[in-house]
N, C-alpha and C positions, 0 to 999 in steps of 0.2 A: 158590587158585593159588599155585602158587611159581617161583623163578626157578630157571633149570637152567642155564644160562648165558648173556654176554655175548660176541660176537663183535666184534671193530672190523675192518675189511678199508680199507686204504689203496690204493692206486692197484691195485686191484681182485684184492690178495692180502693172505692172511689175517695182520695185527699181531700180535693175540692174541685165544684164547678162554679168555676166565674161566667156570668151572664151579663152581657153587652147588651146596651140600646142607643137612641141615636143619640145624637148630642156628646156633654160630657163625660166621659168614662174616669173617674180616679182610683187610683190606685194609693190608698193614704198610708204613707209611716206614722205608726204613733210613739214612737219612743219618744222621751221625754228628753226636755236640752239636756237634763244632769246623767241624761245614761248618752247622750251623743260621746260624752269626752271615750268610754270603754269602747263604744262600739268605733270608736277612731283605731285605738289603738290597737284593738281584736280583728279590726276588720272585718268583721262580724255581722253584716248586715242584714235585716228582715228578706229582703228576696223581693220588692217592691220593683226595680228595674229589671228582674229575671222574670217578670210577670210576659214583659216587651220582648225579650229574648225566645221567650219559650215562643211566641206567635210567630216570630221572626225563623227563628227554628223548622216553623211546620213549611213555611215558604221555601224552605231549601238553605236557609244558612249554619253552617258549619257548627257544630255542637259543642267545642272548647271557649266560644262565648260563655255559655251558662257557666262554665265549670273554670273559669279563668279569673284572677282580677285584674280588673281594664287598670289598674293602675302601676302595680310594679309587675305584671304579666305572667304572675309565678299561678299553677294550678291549685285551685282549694281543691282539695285529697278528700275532706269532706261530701263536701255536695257531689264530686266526680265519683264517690265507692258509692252513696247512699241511690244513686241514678239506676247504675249498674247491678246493685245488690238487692235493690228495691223492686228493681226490673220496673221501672217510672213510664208509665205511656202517656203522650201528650195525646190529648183529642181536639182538634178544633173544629167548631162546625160555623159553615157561614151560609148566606143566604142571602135572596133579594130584599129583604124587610130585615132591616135592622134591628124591630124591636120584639120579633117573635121568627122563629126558625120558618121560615118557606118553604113546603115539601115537596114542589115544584122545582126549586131551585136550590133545594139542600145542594151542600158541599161539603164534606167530610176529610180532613186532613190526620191520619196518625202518624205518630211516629216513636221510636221508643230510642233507646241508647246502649242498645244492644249490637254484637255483629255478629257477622257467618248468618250460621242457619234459624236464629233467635232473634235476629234486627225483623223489626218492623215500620216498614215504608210505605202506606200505603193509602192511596187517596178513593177514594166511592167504596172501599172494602177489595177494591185492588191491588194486590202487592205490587211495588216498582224496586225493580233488582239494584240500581247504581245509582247513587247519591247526585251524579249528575246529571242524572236523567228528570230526577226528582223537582226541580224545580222549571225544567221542561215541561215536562207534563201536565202541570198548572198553568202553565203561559201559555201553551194549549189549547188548555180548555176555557179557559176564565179571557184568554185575550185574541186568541186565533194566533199566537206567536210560533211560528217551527221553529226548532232545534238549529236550524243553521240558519237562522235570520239574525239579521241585525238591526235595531239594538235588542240585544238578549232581555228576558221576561225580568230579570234581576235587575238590569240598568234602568229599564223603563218605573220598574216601582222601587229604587235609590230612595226616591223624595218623599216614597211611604214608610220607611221606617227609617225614623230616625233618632237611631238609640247610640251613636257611637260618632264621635270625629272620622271624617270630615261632615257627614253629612249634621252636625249637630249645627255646625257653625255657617254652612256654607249653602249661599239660598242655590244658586246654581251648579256648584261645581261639587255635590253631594255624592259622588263617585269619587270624590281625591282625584291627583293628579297621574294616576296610572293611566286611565284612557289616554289615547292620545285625542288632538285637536279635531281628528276628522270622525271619532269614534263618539264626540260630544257634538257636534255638527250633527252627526245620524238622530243619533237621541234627542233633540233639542226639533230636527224637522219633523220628529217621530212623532213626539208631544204636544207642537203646536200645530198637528193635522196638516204640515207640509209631504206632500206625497212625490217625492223626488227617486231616482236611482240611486241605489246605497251608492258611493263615491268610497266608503270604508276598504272593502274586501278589495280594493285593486290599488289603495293607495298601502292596503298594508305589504299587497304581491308585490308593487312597484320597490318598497321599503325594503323586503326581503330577497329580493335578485339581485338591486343595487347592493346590498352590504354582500351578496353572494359575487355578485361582479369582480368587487372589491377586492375580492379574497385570488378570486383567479387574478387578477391584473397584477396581480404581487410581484410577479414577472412578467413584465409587459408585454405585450404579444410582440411586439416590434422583435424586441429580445428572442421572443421565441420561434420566432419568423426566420430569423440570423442562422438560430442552430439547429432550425428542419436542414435549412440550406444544405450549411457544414454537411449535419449528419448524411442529408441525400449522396453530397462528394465521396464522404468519407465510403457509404457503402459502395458504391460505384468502383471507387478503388481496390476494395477486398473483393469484391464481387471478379475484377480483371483477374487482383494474383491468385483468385483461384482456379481461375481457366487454363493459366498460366503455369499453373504447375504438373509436374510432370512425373503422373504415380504409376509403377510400377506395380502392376495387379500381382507380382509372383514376388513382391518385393519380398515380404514375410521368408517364401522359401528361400530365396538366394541368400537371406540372413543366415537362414541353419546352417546353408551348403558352406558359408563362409566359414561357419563356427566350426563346423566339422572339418572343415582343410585345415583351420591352425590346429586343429586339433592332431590332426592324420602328419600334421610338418612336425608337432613335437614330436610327437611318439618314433618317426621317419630320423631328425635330429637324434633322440636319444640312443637310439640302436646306433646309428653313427659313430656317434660317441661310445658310446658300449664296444662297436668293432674296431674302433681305431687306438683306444685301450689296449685292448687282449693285444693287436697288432703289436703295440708299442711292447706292452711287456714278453712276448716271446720273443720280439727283437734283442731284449735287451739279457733275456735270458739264454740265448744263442752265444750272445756274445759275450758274456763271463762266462760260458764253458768254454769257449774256442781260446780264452784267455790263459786257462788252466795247463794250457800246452806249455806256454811260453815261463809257467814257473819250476818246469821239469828241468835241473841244473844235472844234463847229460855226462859231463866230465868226474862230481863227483858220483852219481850213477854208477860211471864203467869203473869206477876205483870202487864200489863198494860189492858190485858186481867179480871183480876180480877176486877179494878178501871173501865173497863167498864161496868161490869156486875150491880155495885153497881148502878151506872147512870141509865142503860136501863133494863128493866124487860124486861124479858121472851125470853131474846137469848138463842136461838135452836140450835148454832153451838158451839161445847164444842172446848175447845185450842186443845187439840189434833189434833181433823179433822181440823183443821185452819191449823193447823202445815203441816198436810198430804198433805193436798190440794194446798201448796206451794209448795210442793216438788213434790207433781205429776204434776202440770205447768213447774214447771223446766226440769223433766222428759221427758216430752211432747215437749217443746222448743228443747232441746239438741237430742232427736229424727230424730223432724221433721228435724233439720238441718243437722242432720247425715245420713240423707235416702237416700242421693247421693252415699256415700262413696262406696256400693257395688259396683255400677257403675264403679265407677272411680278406687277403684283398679282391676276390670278387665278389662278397658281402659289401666291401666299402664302397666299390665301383656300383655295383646297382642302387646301395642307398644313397650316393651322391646324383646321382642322376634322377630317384625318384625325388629327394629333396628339392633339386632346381626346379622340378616337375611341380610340385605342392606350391612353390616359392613363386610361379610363373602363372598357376590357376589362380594364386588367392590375388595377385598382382591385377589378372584380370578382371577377376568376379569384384574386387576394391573398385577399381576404375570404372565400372558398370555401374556399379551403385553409388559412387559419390557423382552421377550425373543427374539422377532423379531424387524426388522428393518423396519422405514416409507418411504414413495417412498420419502420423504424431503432426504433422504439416499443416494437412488439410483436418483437422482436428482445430487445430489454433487459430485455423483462417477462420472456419466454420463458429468458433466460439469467440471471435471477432464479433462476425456478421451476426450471429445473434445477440450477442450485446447490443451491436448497431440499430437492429430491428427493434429491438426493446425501446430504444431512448427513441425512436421517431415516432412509436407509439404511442408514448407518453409525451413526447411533443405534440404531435397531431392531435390528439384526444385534448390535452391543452387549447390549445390554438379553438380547434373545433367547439370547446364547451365556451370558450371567451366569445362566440362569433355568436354561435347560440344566444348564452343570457345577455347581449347587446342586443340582437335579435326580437329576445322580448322583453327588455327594457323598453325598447322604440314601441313596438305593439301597446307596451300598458301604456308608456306616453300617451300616445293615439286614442288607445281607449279613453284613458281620463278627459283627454283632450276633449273626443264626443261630449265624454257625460258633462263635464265642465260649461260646453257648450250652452249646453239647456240649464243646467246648474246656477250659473253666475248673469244667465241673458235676463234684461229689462223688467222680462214678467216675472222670474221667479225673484227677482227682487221687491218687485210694488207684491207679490203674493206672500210673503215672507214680510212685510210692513203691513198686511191686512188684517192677517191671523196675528199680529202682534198687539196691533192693534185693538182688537177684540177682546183677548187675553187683559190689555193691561187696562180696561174697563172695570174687571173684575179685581184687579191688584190694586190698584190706582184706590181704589176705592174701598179695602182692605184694610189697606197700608195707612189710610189717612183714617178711616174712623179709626182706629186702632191706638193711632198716638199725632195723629194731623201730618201727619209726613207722606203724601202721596208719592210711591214708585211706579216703576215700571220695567220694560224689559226692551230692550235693544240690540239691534249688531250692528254690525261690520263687513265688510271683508278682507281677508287679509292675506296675505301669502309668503311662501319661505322660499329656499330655495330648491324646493322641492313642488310643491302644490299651490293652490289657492284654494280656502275654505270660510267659511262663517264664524265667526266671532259672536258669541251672544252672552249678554252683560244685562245686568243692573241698574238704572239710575235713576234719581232724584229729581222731580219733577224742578222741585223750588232751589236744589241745589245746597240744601243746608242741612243735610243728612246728621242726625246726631249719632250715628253707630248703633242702634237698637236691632242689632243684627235677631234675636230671635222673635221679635217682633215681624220683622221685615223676612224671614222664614214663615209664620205662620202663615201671615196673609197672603205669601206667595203658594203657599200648598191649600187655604182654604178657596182663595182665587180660582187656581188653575185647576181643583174640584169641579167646578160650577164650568167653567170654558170647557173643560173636557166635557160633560156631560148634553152643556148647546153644540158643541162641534160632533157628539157620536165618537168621539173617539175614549176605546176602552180604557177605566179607570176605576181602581177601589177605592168606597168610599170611605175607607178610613182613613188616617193619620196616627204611628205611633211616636210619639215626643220623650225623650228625656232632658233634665236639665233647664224644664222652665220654669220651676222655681225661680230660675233667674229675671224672669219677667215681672213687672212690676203687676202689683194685682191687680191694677184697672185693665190692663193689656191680658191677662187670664178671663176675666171677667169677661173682656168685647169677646174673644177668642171663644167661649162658651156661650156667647148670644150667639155669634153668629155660626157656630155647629147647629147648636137647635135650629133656628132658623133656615139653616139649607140644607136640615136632615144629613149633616155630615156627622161620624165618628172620630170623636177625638180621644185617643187614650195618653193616658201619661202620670206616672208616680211623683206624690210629693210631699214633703214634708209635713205633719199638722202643722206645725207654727209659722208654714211657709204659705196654708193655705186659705185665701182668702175667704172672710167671714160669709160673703153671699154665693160662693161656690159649698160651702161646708154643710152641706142638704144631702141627705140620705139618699135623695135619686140619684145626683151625681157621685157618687160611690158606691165603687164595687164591689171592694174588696176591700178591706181594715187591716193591718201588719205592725205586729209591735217584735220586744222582744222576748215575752213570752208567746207570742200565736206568728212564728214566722211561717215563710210560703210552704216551705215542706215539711215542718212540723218537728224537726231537729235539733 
């Protein structure tokens, strides 16, 4: 597939369309050296590498690229309101023939920068609802790539755009160091038409059980083996004392009947008390009457008795009866206030006797009850024993998850092991020296018309303490590598073009480039022979004064960018 052109439409009329054909595609700045120094300082630049971005864009990469600078990473505010205000819609259209649109083999990419229900995503005139789906559904269609294969539509075309570090510098590791070793092993057998079992998706399971492993073993099973034991004892033991105890189903009533006896002994007591009071104080008042007798002084009495008789004739009541008739009043008094007392000492006698009575029940009904046990008892056993039950569970369950992800730690061993089998055996290694082989026909011979330094591509195998995987490198035929790293980048993507295309294994036939300005102009030049000549697309922005005089031809330019006519017109 090639690109056929780039559309940008701002508030819903057409910017520009840039139209692609095969060979070289330039993207030219023309600012002038004397304006470089402001647009340093403005940061300010024509939009010549947002040209790359915006295509990269349609492919499913993240949109704060265009709107970012790769340098101090802070957002232009600018280009990110004029996108969104503009309502900016990217169109790309590709196609089998790179130098006229194919209607057989049209491909149409939009996409806008909008969200909610105003985003537009969508590839043949089909909407695609999730950003990540988006660049699935190209790998899709364009590669036969599914959604949960590996290596993802993204990693496999790394080495097609390459607008950004690592991929600017880096011929093979154009992913950065995020994959891991077995995720570049995938991709690498993917590219060189090696048709293996992913090894990836079980070395990432194995990866993520062992660090889950990990996490359980925190306490060792051994450890936790110890305190099932315990715990088993421990419930064993509460499980006896509570066989062992001895409840009283009426316990509850015989509390009342308790409560109610001291209750029935005070009240029993207080009357007691109350009768043996009254008791006391009629005694007491009996006898300071009876007392009254003894302070009658009889002698002066009968003398005053006599001196009465002198005065008054014909008293009728002689001393003596005077005498009598005091003492039977007294008689009479201490009587009358002692006619209770029967009473009351047999009020005292039955309340002593119900007292020892009350004294002798509660005596019992005590004794009864401090032989058995209150469910407040079997309450406490009971909330023992489910403490206990708790923590065996949470040990077992431990124990049980540790045996588990051992379990299938050994299984993914096993499995790897199979695949490793056929992986690392004889023939996948002379098959894997064939297709290298092949490939570095077309490098070898790249690398060396380009600046005479023939490379190539090699491995290894290597292994940690976890795996064994492939290793695939770079090296120098003659061994005198002068560092011409983006040299030695082109020829390995215009290379691996050409191998892909004899191998049948899917492949776009672009290249985007940033940054080769840095190349010396003869190594531009070879780099644009040899697109023409194997009908490959190369695009890439670059400076007028940076660009060499036998490239600087109207066919190979696309697009012209100064800093009056920048990319969106701003």
């Amino acid at each position: 597939m090639y690109i056929n052109q780039l559309e940008i439409i701002a508030a819903g009329k057409e910017l520009r369309c840039i139209k692609f054909h095969s060979g070289l595609n330039l993207i030219v700045d023309q600012t002038l050296p004397s304006e470089m120094k402001d647009m340093v300082n403005t940061g300010n630049g024509v939009g010549k590498t947002t040209v790359l971005r915006l295509i990269d864009y349609c492919f499913g990469k993240d949109a704060k690229k265009i709107y970012t600078d790769p340098e101090s990473g802070e957002t232009l505010s600018d280009v990110k309101d004029y996108l969104t205000e503009q309502r900016v819609l990217i169109r790309l259209t590709l196609s089998e023939n790179a130098d006229e649109i194919e209607p057989n083999s049209k491909y149409v990419i939009e996409r806008n920068f909008l969200s909610g229900k105003q985003k537009i995503q969508m590839i043949n005139g089909h909407q695609v609802s999730r950003a990540k789906e988006f660049p699935q559904k190209i790998g899709a269609d364009l590669f036969g790539i599914q959604p949960d294969d590996k290596p993802t539509f993204r990693q496999v075309t790394g080495r097609t755009f390459r607008i950004d570090s690592p991929a600017i510098d880096n011929t093979l590791k154009f992913l950065g160091n995020f994959p891991n070793v077995t995720e570049y092993e995938t991709l690498f057998m993917y590219l060189f038409g090696i048709h293996l079992p992913d090894r990836t998706p079980i070395v990432q399971q194995l990866n993520t059980e062992r660090t889950f492993l990990k996490r359980l073993e925190a306490t060792p099973r051994e450890q936790l083996t110890l305190e099932l034991t315990k715990n088993e004892d421990d419930i064993e033991l509460a499980k006896q004392k509570r066989a062992s105890l001895n409840i009283d189903p009426e316990y509850d009533t015989k509390i009342k009947q308790l409560d109610e006896l001291k209750y029935q002994q005070t009240i029993v007591a207080n009357k007691l008390t109350a009768a043996k009071l009254r008791y006391s104080l009629i005694k007491d008042a009996q006898q300071q009457i009876e007392e009254t007798k003894s302070f009658v002084n009889t002698e002066e009495l009968k003398a005053l008795y006599g001196e009465a008789q002198g005065l008054i004739e014909n008293i009728q009541i002689s001393f003596e009866q005077l005498v009598a008739y005091n003492n039977q009043m007294v008689n009479a008094r201490s009587e009358f206030i002692g006619r209770e007392l029967p009473q009351l000492e047999a009020q005292i006698r039955k309340l002593r006797v119900e007292l020892t009575n009350k004294k002798r029940e509660i005596g019992d009904l005590t004794e009864a009850l401090a032989g058995t046990n209150t469910t407040k008892d079997l309450e406490q056993i009971s909330e023992v024993l489910g403490q206990l039950y708790e923590t065996k569970g949470r040990v077992s369950n431990s124990i049980e998850q540790i045996d588990r992800s051992r379990d299938k730690v050994t299984e993914l061993q096993h499995s790897l092991e199979d695949v490793d089998g056929s992986a690392f055996s004889e023939a996948t290694h002379d098959l894997i020296h064939q297709q290298l082989q092949k490939f570095n026909r077309y490098f070898s011979t790249m690398s060396e018309d380009m600046y005479g330094e023939p490379y190539g591509v090699t491995f290894e195998q290597k292994s940690d303490s976890k795996k064994r995987y492939y290793s695939f490198y770079v090296f120098s035929y003659n061994n005198s590598s002068s560092g011409k790293k983006q040299g030695e980048i082109a020829a390995f993507d215009l290379g691996y073009i050409q191998f892909a295309r004899d191998e049948n294994i899917p492949v776009l036939d672009f290249i985007l480039y940033d940054k080769k300005e840095l190349m010396h102009g003869n190594q531009l030049v070879k780099i644009a022979e040899e697109a023409e000549q194997q009908q490959i697309q190369i695009l890439f922005p670059i400076l007028s004064d940076k660009l060499p005089s036998k490239l600087d031809e109207p066919a190979n330019i696309v697009l012209r960018l100064s800093q009056d006519d920048k990319l969106f017109r701003f």
